[in-house]
N, C-alpha and C positions, 0 to 999 in steps of 0.2 A: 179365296185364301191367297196370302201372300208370301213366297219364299222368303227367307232369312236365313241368314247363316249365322247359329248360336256360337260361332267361337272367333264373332268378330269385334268382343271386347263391351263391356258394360260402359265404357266412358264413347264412344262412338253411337254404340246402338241407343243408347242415352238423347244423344244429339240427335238422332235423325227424328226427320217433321213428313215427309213422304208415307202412308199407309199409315196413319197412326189417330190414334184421338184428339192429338193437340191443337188440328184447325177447328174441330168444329167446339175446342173449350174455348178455346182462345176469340172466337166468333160467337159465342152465348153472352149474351148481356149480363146473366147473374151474374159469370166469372169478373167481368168487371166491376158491378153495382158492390162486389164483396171487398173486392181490392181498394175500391176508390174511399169506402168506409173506413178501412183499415191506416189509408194513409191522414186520412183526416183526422182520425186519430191520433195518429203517428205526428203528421205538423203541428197538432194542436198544443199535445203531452211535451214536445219538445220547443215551440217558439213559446209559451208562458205558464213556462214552472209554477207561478208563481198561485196561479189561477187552478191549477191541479191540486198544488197542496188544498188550497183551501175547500176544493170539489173532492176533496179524496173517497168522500162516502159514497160521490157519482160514478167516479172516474176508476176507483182502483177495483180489482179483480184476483180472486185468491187462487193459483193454479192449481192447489190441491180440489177446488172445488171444480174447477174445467174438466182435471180427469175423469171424475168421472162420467162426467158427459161424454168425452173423447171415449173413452174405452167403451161405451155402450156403444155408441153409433158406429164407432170401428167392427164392433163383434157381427151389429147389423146387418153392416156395407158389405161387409165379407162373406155374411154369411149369402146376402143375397146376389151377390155376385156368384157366389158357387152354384147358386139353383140355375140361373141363368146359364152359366157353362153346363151344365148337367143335361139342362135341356137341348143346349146346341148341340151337347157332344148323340145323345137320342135321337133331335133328329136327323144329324148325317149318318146316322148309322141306319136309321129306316129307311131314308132316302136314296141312300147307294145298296140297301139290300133292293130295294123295288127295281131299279136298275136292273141289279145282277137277277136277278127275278124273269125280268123280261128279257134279257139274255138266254136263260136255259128254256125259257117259252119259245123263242124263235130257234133258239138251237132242236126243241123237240120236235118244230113246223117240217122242221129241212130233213130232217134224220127218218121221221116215219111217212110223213108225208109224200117224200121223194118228186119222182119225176110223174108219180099217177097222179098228183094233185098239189100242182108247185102252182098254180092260179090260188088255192085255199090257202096254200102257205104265203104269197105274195100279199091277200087280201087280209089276212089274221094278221101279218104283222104290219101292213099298214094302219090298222086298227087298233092295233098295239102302240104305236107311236102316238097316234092322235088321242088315244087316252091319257099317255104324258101330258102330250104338249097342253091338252085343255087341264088338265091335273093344277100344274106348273102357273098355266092363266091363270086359274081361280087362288094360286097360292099370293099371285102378283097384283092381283085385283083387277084381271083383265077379263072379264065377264060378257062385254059390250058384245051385240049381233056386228060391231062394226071388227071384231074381233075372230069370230068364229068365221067372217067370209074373207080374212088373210088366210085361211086355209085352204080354201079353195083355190089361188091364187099358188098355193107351194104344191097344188095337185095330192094334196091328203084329204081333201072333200069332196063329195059329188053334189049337186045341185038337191037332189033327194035325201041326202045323208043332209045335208045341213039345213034343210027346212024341217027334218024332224028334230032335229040340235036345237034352233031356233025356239020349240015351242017347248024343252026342255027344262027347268029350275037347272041356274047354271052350280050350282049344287051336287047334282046328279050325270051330269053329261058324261064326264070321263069313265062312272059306271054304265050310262047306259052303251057307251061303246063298249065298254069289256064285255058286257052281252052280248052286243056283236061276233065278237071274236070268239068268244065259246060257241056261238051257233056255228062259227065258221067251224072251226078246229072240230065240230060234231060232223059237221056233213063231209068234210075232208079224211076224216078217220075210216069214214064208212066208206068212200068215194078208194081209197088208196088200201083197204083192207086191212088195217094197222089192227095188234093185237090190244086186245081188251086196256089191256094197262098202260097204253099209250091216250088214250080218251083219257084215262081218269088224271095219268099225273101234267095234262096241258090243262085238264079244267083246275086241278089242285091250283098249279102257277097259276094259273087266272084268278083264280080266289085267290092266294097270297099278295098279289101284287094289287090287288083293291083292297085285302086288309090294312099294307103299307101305304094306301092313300089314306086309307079312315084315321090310321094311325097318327098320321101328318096331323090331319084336321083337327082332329081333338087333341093331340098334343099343344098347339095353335091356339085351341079354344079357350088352354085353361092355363094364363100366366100366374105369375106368383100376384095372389088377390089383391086388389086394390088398397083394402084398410092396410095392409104391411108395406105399400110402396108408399103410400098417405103418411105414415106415421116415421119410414126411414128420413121422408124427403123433408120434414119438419122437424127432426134429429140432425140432420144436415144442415140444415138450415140456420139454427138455432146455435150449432156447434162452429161454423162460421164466422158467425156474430162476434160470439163468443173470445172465440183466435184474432178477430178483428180489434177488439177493445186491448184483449192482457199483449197480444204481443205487441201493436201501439203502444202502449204506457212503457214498455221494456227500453229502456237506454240505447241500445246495439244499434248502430244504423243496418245491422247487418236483418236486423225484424223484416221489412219490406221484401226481401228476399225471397225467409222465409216462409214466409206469409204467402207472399205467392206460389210457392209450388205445395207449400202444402194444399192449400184449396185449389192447385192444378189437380195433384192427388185426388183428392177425394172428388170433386167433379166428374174427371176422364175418368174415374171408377164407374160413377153412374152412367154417363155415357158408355162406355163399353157394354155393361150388363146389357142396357138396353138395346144394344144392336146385336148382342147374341141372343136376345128375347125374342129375335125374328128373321133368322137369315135369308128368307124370301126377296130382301128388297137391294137395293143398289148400293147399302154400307159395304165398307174394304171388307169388313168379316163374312157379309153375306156368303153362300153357295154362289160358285159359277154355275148356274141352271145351264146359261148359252153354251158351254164348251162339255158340260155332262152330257146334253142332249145330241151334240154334234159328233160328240165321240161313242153317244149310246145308235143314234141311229145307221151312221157308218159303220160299225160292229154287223148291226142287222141286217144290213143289204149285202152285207160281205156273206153272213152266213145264206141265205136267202137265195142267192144270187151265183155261188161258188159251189162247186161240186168238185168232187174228187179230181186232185191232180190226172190226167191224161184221159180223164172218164173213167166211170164205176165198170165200163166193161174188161180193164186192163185189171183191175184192183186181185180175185184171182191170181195170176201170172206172179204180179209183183210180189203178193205174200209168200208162194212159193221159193220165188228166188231169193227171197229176205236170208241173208248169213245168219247164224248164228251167232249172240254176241255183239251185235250188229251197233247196240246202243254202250258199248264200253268207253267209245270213247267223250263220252260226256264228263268221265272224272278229270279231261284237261281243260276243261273251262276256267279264267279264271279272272271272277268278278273282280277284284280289287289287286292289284300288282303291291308289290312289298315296296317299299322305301327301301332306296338306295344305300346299304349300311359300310363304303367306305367311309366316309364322316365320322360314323363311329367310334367311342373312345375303346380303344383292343382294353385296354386294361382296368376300366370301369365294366363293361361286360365282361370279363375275366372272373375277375371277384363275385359276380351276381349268377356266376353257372349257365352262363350263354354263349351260345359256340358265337364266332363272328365271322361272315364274309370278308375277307381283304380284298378281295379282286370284286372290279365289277360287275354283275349281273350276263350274263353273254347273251347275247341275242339272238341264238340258235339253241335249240332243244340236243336230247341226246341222239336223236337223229340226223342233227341237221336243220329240221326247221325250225321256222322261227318262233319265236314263243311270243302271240299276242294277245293280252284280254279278248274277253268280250265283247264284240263289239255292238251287240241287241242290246236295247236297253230291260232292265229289268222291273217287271213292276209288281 
């Protein structure tokens, strides 16, 4: 995904060519083969009139009849440009649930598991990750055995684990690790004496977070059917044409213009769809896989890895001493600072029922100190 800032003006955000669809229309052959039509047209209708008149039965085009091809293939584009966002917006939502999934899986490794079986919790959640990461391959079409032995090389494979990966349908692998991980998270429960309901809600996550792979895949599986992309793309097509002839025949030198961005329009339409029809791959709209994984597995080793500030044998003492109240002053946090309201017109907020600051902001509390936002980011 790509930052923007929506209140940087529809005449700018207009102009930019950086993150956008317009190199790869402007780099499609059709987009030209349409325009170059258009203008032949266009020199042809305007260097001999003479030759039009007498071709009019050829040459001329009724716009009442164009509309409604235009208004059909518009309802089309649009409509199917909406399935396509529909689906992109589905799968980031399954996608960062599987995440957050694996998250409370590795938070339940550390929390019951403890210090009686922090090798179980180390080994579940390395097993946890390598179910991603091959997830994420199969999503990228990275299946190859030249593939599954980069892992071994990032120390997430053993020589044994990946000769059985190896003889595995790359299909199945990041399940048959999740298998793994429930054996583990089984002998670790038993091993550390964790009560009854800590087995079941780490095997739960383990099932939910392979439902969220299934989910991926057959979301994946099943774009909007072929016959309705077959039949817009020949609506398109044909509607092109179309624009190519009547807006040629039109007087305006200002046609050639138009003509081009309207078939910029509807092109970068199709283009768009189609790269939210699969955010798996290397389009500006794709998923960053790289920076989800890098921030999903640093989570993990953090949780994994960290135990109670000063150690779990201080934790006692501390809860003790804990004041009363202790968490009140969380009400002076303050995400967003006010705008600075000398600028302000006194007598336009007067008439509106709004007190107004004259003086400036102070930069000391009623204490004394200073008054600073937030300075964590929040997410």
């Amino acid at each position: 995904t790509i930052p923007y800032d929506n209140k940087a003006g529809l005449f700018w955000t207009a102009l930019r060519r950086s993150h956008t669809v317009a190199p790869s229309v402007l780099l499609s052959a059709e987009f030209w083969i349409f325009f170059l039509l258009h203008i032949v047209v266009f020199i042809v209708s305007h260097w001999d009139k003479e030759w039009v008149r007498t071709h009019r039965w050829f040459m001329q085009l009724d716009w009442d009849s164009v509309k409604i091809v235009s208004g059909i293939t518009t309802f089309f584009e649009v409509f199917y440009a909406n399935q396509c966002y529909s689906r992109y917006i589905h799968l980031y939502n399954t996608t960062r649930g599987m995440i957050n999934h694996v998250h409370d899986l590795c938070h339940y490794f550390r929390v019951f598991l403890g210090e009686a079986a922090i090798g179980h919790s180390r080994l579940g959640t390395r097993y946890v990750i390598v179910a991603m990461v091959l997830h994420f391959y199969e999503m990228k079409g990275r299946t190859s055995h030249v593939d599954l032995a980069e892992l071994i090389g990032m120390g997430l494979l053993r020589d044994s684990e990946l000769t059985v990966l190896r003889a595995t349908p790359s299909g199945q692998r990041s399940k048959a690790v999740l298998a793994w991980c429930s054996y583990v998270a089984t002998k670790g429960c038993t091993q550390a004496n964790t009560p009854p309901q800590a087995l079941r809600r780490c095997t739960d996550l383990t099932l939910l977070v392979n439902a969220s792979q299934q989910e991926i895949v057959d979301t994946l599986s099943l774009p909007v059917p072929f016959q309705y992309f077959h039949l817009l793309s020949a609506m398109i097509t044909m509607n092109l044409i179309l624009w190519a002839f009547i807006m040629g025949m039109n007087e305006s030198f200002f046609s050639p213009l138009i003509y081009f961005f309207s078939s910029f329009i509807f092109i970068g339409m199709m283009e768009l769809s189609s790269q939210l029809s699969d955010p798996f791959g290397i389009d500006e709209v794709d998923f960053p896989i790289d920076q989800w994984m890098r921030q999903c597995t640093d989570m993990m080793v953090e949780m994994v890895e960290t135990d109670f500030p000063g150690g779990r044998a201080i934790m006692s003492s501390l809860a003790n001493e804990e004041p009363a109240g202790s968490m009140k002053g969380a009400h002076n946090i303050v995400f967003l600072q006010e705008p600075d309201a000398k600028y302000l017109d006194k007598a336009h907020f007067g008439t509106q029922g709004h007190s107004v600051r004259t003086t400036p902001p102070s930069s000391t509390g009623a204490e004394g100190r200073p008054n600073r936002g937030c300075t964590r980011q929040c997410f």
